[in-house]
N, CA and C atoms as an extended XYZ file, in Angstrom:
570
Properties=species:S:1:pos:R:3:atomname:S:1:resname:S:1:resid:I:1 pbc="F F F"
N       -22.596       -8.420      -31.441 N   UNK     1
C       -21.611       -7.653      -30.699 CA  UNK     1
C       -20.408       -7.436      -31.614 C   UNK     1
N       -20.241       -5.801      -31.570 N   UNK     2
C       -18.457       -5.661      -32.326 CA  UNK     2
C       -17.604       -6.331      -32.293 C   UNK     2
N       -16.648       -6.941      -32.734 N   UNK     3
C       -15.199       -7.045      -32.423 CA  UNK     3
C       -14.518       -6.091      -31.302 C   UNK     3
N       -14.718       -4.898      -31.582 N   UNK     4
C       -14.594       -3.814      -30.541 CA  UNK     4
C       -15.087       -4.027      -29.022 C   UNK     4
N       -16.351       -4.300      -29.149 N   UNK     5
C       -17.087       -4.480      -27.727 CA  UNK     5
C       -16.643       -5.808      -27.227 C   UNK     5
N       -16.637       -6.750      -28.093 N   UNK     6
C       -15.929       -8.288      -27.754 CA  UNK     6
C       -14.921       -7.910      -26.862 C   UNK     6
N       -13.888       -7.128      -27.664 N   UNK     7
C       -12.474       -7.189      -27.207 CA  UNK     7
C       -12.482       -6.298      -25.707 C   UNK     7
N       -13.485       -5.517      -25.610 N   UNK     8
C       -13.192       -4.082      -24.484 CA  UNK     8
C       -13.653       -5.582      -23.327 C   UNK     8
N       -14.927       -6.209      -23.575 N   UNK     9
C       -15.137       -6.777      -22.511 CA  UNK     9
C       -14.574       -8.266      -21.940 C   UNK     9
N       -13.493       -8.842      -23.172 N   UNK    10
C       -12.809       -9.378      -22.729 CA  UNK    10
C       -11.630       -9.322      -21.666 C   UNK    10
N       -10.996       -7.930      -22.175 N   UNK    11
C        -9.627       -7.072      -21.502 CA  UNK    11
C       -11.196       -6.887      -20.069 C   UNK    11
N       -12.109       -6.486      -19.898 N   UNK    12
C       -12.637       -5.825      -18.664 CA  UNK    12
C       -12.906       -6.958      -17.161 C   UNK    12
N       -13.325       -8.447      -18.089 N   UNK    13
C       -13.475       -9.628      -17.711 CA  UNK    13
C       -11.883      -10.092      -16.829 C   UNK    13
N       -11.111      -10.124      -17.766 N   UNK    14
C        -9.609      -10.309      -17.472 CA  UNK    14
C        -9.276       -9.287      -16.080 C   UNK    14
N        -9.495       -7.927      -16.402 N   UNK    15
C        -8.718       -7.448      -15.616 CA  UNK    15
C        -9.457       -7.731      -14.251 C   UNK    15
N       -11.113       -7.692      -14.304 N   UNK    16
C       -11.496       -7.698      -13.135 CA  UNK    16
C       -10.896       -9.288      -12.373 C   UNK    16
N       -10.502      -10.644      -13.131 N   UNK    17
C       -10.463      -11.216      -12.483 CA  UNK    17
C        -8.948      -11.793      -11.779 C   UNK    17
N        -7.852      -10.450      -12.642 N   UNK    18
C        -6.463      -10.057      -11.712 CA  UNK    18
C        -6.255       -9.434      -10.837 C   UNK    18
N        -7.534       -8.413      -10.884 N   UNK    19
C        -7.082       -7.215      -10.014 CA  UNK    19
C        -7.842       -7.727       -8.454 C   UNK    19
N        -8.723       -8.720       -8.560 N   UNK    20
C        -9.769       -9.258       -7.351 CA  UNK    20
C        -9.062       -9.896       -6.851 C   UNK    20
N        -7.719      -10.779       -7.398 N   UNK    21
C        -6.919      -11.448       -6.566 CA  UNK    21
C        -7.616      -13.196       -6.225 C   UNK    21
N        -8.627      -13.157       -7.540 N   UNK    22
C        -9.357      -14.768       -7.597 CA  UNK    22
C        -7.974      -15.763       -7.955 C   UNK    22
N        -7.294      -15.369       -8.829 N   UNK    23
C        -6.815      -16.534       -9.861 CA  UNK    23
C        -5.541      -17.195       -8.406 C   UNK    23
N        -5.522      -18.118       -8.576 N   UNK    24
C        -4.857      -18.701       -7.585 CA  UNK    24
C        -3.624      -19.284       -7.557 C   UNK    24
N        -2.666      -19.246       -7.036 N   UNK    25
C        -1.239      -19.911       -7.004 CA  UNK    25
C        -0.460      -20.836       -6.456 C   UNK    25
N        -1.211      -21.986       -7.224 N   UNK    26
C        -0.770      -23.525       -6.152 CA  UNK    26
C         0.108      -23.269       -5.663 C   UNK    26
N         1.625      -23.448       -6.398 N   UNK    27
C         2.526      -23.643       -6.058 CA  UNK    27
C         3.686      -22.801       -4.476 C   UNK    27
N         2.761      -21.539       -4.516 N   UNK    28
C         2.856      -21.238       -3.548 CA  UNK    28
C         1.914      -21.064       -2.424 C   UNK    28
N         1.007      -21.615       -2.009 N   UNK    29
C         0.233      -22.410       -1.065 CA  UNK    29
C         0.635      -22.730       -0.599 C   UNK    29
N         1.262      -24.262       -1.454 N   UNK    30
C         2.174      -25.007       -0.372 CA  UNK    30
C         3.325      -24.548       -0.141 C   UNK    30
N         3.889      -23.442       -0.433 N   UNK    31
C         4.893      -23.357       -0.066 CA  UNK    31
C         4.434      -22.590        1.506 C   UNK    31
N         3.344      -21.996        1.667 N   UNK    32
C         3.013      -21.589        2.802 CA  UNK    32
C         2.585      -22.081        4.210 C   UNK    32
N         2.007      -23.376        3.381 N   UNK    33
C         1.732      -24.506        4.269 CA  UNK    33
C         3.199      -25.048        5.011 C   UNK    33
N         4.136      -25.684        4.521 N   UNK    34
C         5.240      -25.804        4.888 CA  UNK    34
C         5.815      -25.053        5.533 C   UNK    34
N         5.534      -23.500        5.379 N   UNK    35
C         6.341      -22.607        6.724 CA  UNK    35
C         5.524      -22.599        7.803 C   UNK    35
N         3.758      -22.998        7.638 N   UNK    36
C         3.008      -22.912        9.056 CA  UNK    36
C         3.244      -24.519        9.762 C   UNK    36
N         3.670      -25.421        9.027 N   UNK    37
C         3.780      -26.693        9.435 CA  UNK    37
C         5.224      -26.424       10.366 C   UNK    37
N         5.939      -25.951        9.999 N   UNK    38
C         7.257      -25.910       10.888 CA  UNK    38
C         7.412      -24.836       12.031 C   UNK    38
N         6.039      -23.610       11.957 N   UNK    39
C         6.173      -22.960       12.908 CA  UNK    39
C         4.433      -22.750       13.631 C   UNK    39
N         4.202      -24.253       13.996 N   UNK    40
C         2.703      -24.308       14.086 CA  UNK    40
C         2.008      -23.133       14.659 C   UNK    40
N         2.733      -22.151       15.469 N   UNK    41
C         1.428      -20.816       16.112 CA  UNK    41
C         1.610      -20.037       15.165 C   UNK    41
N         2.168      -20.253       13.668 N   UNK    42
C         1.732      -19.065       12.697 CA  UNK    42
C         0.485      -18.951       12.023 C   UNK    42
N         0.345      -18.222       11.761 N   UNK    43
C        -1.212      -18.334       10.777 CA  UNK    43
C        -1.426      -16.847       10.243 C   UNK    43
N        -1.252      -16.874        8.985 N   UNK    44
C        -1.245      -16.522        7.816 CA  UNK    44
C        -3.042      -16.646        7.070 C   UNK    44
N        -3.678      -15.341        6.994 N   UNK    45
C        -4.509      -15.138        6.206 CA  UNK    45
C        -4.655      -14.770        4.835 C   UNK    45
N        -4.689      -15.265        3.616 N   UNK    46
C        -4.746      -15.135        2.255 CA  UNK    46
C        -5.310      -13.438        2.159 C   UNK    46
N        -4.399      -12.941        1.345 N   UNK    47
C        -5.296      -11.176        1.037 CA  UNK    47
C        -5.533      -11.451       -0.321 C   UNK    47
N        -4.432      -11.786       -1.456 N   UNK    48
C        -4.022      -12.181       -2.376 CA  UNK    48
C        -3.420      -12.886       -2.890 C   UNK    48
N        -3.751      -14.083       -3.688 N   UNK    49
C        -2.997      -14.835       -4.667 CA  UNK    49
C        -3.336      -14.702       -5.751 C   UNK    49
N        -2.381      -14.731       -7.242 N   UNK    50
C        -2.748      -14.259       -8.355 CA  UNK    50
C        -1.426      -15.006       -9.210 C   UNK    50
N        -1.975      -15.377      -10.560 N   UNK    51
C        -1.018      -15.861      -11.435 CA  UNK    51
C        -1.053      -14.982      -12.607 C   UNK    51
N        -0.111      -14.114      -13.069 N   UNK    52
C        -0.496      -12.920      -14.313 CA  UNK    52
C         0.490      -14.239      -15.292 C   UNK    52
N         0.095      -14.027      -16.546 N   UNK    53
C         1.220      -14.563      -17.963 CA  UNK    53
C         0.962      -13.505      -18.084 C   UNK    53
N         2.074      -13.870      -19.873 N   UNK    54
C         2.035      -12.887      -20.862 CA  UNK    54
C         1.151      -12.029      -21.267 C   UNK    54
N         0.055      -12.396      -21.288 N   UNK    55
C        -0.932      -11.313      -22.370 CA  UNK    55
C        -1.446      -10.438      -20.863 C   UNK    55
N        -1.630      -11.070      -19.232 N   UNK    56
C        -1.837       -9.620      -18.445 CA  UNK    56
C        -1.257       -9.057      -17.905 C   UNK    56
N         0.581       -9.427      -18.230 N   UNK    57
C         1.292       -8.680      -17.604 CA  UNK    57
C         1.383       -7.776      -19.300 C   UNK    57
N         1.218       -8.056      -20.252 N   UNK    58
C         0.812       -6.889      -21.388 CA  UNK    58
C         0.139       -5.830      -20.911 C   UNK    58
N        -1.209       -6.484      -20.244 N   UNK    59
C        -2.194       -5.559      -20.361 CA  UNK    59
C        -1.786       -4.687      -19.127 C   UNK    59
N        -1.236       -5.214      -18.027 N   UNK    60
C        -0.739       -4.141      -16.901 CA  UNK    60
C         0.155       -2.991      -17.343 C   UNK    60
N         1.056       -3.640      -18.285 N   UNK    61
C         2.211       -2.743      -19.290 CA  UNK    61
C         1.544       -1.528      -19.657 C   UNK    61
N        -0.117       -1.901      -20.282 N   UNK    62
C        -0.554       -0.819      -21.258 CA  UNK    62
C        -1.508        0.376      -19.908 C   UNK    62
N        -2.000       -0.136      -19.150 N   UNK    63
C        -2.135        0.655      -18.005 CA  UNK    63
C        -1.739        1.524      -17.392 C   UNK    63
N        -0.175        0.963      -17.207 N   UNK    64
C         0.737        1.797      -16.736 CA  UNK    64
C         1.169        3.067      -17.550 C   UNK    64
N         0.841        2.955      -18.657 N   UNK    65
C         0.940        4.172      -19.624 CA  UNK    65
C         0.251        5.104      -19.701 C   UNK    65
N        -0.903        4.714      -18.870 N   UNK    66
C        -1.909        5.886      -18.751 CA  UNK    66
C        -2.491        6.717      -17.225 C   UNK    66
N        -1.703        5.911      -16.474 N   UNK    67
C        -2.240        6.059      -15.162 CA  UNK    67
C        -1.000        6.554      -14.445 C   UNK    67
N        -0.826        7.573      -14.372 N   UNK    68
C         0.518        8.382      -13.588 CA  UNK    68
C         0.718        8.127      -12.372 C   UNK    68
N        -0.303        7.298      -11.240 N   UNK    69
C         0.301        6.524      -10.454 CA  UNK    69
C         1.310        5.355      -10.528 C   UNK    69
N         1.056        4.585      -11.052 N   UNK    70
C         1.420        3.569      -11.882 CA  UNK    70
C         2.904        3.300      -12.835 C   UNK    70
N         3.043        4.744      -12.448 N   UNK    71
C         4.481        5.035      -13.569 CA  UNK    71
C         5.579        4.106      -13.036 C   UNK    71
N         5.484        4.047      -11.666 N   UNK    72
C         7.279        3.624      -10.865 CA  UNK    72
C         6.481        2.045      -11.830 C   UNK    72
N         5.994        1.419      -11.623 N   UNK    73
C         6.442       -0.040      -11.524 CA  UNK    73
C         6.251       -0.566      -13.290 C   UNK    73
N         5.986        0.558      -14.308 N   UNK    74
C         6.289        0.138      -15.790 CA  UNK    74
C         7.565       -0.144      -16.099 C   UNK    74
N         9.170        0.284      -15.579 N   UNK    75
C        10.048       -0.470      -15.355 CA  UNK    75
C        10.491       -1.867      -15.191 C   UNK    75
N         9.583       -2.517      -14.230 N   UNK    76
C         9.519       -3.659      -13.156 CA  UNK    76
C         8.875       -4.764      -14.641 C   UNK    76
N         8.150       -4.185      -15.246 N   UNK    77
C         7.422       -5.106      -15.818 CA  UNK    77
C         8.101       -5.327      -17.141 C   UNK    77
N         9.173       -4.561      -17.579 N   UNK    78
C         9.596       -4.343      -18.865 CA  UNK    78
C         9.759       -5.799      -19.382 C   UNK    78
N        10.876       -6.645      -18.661 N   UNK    79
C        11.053       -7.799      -19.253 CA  UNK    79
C        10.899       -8.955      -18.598 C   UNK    79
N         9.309       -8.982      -17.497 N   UNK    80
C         8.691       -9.834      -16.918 CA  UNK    80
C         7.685      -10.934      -17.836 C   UNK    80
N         7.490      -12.110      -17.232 N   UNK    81
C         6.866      -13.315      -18.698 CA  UNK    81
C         5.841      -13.426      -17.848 C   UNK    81
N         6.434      -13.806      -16.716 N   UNK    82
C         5.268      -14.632      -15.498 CA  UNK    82
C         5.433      -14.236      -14.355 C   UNK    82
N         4.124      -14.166      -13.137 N   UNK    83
C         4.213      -13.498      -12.043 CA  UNK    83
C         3.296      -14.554      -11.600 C   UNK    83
N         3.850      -14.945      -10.064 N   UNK    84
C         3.038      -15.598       -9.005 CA  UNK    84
C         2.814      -15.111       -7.875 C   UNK    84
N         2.208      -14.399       -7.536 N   UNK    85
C         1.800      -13.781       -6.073 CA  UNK    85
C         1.389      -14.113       -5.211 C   UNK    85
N         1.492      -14.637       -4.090 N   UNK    86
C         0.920      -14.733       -3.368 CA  UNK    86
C         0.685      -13.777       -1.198 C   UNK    86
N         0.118      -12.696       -1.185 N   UNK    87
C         0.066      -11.717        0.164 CA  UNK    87
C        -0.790      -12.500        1.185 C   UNK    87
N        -0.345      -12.730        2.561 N   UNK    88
C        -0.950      -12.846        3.600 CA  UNK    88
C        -0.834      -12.499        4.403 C   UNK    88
N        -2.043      -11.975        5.139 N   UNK    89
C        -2.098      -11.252        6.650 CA  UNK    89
C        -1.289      -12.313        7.361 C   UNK    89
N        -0.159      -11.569        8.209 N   UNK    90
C         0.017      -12.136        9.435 CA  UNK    90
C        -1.032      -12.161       10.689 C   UNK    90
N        -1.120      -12.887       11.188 N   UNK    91
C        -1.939      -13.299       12.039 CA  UNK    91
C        -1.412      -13.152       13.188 C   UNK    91
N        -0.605      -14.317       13.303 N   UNK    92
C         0.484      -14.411       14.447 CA  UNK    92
C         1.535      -14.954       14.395 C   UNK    92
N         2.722      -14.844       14.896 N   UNK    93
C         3.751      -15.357       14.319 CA  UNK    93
C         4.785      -15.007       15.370 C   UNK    93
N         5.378      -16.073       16.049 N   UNK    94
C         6.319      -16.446       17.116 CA  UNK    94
C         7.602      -16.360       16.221 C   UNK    94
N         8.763      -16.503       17.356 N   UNK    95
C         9.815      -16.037       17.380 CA  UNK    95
C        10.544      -16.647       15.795 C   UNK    95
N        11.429      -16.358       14.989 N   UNK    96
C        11.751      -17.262       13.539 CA  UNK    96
C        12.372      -18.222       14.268 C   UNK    96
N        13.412      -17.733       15.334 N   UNK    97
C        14.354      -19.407       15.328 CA  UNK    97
C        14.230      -20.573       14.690 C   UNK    97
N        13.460      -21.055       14.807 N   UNK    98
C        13.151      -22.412       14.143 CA  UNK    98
C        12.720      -22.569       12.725 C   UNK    98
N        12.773      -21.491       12.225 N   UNK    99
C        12.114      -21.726       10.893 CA  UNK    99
C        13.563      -22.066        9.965 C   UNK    99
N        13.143      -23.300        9.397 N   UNK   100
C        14.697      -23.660        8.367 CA  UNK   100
C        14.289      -23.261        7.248 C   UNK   100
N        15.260      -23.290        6.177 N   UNK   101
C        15.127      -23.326        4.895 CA  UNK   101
C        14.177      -24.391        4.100 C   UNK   101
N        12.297      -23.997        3.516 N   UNK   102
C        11.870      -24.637        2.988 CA  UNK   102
C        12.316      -25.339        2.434 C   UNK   102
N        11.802      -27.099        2.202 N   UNK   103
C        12.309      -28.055        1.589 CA  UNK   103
C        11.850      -27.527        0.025 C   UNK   103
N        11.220      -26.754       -0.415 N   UNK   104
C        10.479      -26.629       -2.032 CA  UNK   104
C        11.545      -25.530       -2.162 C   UNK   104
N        12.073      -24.889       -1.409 N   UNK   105
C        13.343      -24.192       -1.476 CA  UNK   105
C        14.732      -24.552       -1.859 C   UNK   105
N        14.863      -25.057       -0.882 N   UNK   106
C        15.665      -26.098       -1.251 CA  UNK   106
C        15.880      -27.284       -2.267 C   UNK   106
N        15.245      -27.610       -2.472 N   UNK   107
C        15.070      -28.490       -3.719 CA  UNK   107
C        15.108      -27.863       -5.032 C   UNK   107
N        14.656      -26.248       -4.870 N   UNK   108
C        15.132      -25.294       -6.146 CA  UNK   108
C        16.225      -25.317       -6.590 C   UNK   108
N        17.343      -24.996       -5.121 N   UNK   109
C        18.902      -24.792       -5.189 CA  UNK   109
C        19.829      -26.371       -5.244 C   UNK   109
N        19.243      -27.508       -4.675 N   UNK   110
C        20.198      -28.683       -4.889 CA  UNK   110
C        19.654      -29.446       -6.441 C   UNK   110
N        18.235      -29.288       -6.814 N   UNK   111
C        18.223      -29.812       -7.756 CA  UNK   111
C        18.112      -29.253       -9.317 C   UNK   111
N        18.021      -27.842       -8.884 N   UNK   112
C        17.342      -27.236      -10.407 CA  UNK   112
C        18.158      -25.664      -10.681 C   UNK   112
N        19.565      -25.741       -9.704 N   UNK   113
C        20.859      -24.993      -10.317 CA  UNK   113
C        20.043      -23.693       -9.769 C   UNK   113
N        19.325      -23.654       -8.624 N   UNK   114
C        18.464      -22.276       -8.246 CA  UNK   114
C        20.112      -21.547       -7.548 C   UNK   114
N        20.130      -20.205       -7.228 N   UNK   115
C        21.115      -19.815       -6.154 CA  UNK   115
C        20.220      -18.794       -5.381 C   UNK   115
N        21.228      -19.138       -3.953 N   UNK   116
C        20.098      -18.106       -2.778 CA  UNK   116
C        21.322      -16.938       -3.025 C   UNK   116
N        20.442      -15.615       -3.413 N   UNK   117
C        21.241      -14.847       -3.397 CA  UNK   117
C        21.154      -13.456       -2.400 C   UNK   117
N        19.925      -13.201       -1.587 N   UNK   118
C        19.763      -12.321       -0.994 CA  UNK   118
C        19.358      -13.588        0.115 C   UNK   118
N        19.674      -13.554        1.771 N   UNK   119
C        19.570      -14.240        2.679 CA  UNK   119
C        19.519      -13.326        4.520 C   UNK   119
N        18.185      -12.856        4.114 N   UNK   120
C        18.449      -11.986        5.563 CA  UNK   120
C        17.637      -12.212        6.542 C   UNK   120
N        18.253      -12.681        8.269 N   UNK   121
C        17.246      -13.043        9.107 CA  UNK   121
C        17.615      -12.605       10.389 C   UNK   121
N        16.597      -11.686       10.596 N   UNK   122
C        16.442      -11.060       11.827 CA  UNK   122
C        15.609      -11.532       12.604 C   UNK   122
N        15.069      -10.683       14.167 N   UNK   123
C        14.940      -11.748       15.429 CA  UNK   123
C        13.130      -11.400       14.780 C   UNK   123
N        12.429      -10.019       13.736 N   UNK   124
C        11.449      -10.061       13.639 CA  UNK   124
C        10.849      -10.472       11.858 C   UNK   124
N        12.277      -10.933       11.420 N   UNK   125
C        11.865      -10.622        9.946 CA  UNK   125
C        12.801      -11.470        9.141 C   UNK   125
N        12.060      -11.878        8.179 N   UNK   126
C        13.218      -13.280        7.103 CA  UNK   126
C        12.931      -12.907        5.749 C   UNK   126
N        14.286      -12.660        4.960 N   UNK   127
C        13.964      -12.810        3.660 CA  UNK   127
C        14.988      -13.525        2.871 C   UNK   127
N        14.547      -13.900        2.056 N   UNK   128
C        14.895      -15.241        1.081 CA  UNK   128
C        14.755      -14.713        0.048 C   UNK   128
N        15.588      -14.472       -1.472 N   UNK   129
C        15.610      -14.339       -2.305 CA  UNK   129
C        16.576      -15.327       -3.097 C   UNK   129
N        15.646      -16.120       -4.221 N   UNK   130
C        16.293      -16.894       -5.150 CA  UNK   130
C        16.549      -16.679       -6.543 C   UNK   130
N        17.686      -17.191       -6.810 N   UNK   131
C        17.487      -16.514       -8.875 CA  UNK   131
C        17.627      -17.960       -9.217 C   UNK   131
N        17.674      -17.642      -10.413 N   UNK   132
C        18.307      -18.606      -11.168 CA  UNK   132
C        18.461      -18.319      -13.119 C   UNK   132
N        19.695      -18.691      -12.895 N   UNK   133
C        20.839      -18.262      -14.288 CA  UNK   133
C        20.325      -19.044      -14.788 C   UNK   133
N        20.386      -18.230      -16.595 N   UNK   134
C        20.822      -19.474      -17.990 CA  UNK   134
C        21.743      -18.434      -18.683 C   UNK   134
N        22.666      -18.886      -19.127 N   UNK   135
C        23.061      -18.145      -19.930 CA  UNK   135
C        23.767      -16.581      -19.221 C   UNK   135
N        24.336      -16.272      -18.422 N   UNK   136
C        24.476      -15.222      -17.567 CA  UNK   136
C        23.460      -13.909      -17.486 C   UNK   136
N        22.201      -14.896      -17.616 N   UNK   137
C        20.985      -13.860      -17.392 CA  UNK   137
C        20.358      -14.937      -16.503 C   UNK   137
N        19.523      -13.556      -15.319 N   UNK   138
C        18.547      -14.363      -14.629 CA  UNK   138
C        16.936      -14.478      -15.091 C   UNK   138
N        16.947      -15.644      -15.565 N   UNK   139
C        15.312      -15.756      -16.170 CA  UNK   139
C        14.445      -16.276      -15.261 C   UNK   139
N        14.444      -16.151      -13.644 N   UNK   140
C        13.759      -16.637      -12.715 CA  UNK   140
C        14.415      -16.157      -11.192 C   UNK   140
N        13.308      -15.968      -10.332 N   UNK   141
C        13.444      -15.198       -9.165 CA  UNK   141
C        12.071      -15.604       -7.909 C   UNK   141
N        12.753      -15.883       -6.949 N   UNK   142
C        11.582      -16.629       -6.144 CA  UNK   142
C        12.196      -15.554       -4.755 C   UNK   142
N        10.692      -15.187       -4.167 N   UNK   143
C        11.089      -13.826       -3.206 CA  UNK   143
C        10.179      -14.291       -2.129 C   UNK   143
N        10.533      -14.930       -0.585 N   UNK   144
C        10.339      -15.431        0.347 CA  UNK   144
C        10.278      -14.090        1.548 C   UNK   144
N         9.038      -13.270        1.872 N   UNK   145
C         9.332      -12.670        3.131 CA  UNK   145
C         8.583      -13.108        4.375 C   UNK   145
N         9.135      -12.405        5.348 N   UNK   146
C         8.103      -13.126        6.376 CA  UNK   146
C         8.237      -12.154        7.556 C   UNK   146
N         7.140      -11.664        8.530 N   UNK   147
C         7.471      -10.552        9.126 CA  UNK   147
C         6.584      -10.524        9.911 C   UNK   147
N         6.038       -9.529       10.908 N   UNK   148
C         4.239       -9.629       11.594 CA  UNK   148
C         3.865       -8.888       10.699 C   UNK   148
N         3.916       -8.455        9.832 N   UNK   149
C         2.729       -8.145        8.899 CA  UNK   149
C         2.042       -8.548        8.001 C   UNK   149
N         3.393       -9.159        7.166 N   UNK   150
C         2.923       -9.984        6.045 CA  UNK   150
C         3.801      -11.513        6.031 C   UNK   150
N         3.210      -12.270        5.086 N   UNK   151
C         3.599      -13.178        4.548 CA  UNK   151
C         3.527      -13.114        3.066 C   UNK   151
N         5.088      -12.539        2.230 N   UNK   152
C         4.801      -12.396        0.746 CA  UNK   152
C         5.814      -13.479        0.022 C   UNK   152
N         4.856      -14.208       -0.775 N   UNK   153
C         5.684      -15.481       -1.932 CA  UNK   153
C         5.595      -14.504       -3.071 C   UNK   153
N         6.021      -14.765       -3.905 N   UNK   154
C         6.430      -14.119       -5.429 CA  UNK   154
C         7.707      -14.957       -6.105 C   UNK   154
N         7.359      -15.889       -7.170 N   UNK   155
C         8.089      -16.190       -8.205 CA  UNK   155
C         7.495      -15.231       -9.502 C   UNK   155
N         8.277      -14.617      -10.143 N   UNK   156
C         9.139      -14.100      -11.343 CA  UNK   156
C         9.605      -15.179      -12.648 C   UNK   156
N         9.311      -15.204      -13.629 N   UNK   157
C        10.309      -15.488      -14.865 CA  UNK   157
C        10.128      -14.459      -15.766 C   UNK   157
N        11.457      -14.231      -16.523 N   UNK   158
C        11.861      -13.281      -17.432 CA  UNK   158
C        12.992      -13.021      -17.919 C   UNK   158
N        13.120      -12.057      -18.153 N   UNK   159
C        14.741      -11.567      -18.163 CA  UNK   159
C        15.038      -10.583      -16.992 C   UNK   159
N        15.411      -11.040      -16.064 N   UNK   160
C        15.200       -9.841      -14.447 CA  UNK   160
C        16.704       -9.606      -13.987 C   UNK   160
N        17.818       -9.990      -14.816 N   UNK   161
C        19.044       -8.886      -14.599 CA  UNK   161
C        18.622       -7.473      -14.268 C   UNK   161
N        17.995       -6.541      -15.445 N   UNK   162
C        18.045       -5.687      -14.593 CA  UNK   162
C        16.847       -5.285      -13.126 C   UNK   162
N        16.145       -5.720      -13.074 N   UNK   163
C        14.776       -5.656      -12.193 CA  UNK   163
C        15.284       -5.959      -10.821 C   UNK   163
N        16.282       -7.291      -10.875 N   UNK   164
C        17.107       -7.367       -9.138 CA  UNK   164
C        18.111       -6.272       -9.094 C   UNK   164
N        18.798       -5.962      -10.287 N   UNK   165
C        19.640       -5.125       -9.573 CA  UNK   165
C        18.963       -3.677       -9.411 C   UNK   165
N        17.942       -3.475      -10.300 N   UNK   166
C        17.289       -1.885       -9.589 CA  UNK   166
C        16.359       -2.255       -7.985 C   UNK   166
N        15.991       -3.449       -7.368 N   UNK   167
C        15.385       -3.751       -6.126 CA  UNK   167
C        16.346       -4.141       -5.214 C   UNK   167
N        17.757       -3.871       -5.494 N   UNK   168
C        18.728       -4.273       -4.579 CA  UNK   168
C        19.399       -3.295       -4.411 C   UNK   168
N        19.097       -2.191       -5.702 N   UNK   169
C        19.725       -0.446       -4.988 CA  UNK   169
C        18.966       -0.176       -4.604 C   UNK   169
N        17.049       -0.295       -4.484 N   UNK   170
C        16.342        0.236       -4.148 CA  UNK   170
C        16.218        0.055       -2.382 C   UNK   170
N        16.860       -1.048       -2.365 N   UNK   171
C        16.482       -1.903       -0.634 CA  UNK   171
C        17.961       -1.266       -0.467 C   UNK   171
N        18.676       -0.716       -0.890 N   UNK   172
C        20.273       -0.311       -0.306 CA  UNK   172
C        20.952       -1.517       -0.002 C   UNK   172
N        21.168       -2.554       -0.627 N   UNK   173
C        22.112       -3.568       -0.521 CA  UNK   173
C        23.256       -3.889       -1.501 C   UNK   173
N        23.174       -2.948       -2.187 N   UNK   174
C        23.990       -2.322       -3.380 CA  UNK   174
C        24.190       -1.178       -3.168 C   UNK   174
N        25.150       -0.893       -3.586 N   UNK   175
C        25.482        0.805       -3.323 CA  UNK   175
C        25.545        1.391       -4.358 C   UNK   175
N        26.392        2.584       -5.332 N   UNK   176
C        26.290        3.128       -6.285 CA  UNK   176
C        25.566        2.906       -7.610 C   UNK   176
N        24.805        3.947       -7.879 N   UNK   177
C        24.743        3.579       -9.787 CA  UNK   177
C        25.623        2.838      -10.435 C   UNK   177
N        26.828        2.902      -10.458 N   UNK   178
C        27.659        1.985      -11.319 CA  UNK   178
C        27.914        0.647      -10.968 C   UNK   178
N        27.183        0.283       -9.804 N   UNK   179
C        27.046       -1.287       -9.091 CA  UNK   179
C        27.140       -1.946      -10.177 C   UNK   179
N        27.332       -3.391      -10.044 N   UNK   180
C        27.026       -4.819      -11.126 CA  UNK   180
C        26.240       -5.746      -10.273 C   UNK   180
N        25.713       -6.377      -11.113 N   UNK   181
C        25.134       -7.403      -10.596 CA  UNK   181
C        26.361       -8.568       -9.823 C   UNK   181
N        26.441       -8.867       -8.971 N   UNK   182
C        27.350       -9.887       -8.298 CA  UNK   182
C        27.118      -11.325       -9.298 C   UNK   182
N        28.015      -12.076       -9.113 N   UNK   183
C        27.836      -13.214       -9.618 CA  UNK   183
C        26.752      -14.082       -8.321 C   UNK   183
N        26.644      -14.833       -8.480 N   UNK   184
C        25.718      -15.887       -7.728 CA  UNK   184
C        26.120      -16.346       -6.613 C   UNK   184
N        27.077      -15.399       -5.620 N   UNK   185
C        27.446      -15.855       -4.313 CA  UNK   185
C        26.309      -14.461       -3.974 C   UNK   185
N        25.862      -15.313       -2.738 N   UNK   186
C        25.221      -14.783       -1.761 CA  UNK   186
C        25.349      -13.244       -1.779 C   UNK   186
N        24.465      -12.154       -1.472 N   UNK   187
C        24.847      -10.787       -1.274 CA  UNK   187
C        24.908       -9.987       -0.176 C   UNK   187
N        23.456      -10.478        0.633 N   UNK   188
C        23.451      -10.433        1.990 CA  UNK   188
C        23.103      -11.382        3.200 C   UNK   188
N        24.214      -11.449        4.495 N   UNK   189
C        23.983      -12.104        5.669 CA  UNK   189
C        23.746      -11.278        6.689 C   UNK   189
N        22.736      -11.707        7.340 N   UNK   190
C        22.339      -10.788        8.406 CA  UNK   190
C        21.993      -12.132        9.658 C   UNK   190
């Protein structure tokens, strides 16, 4: 076998086993488990979990170059390292009241300098967005939703200064082009 053919069916191997949504994402499991433990009539069906690194968020990069659907989110990926996904069917899912702030959440922000910076909770819908600074760049981002439709986890590392602030004009919680990124107080209460 070529080098050539090696390589096509390595990249073909790879992609089929990102795009199937096999590769799996402990860490947010449990983080899912913990929101059905505190709101026992939820239940959450797995659609997708997926862990991309470097070399397939490359190869998504080089995709996106060719596939004119695909164009909006070659942006998104510019200065992404690592992606954790995890999508689940809502099932069912009673009123939020009771749902607190995950303890694996929490333990981001009291022990590991995380900040909650997007915080919005309505009577049908919760979202949680976390960063976290080095250096007055955010090289990490943990994105908590919860809704009757879905249940979406997503941690991020990179360089994602600009990536939150283009998904925070995009959601209108920022206003103008000439916006800044806020410092690390909270952006939205709902």
């Amino acid at each position: 076998m070529s080098k050539r053919h090696l390589f096509a069916a390595a990249v073909l191997s790879i992609g089929m086993l990102l795009f199937s949504g096999c590769l799996w994402a402990p860490s947010l499991e449990r983080l899912k488990k913990e929101i059905e433990n505190q709101i026992p009539e939820a239940r959450f069906d797995k659609e997708v979990a997926l862990t991309l690194g470097p070399v397939s968020i490359g190869i998504a990069r080089v995709v996106t170059r060719f596939i004119p659907e695909t164009k909006e989110a070659r942006p998104y990926l510019k200065n992404v390292r690592k992606v954790e996904l995890a999508v689940y069917n809502t099932k069912s899912l009673p009123p939020l009241d009771g749902l607190r702030f995950p303890a694996r959440l929490k333990s981001l922000v009291e022990q590991d300098n995380w900040d909650v910076a997007v915080k919005v909770r309505q009577e049908d819908e919760l979202v949680w967005i976390l960063v976290h600074e080095r250096r007055n760049q955010i090289d990490a981002a943990f994105v908590v939703v919860i809704n009757h439709e879905n249940l979406v986890l997503m941690r991020l590392k990179g360089q994602l200064n600009e990536i939150v602030l283009r998904s925070l004009k995009e959601a209108d919680v920022l206003p103008a082009p000439e916006a800044q990124l806020p410092e690390t107080a909270p952006i939205v209460h709902k």
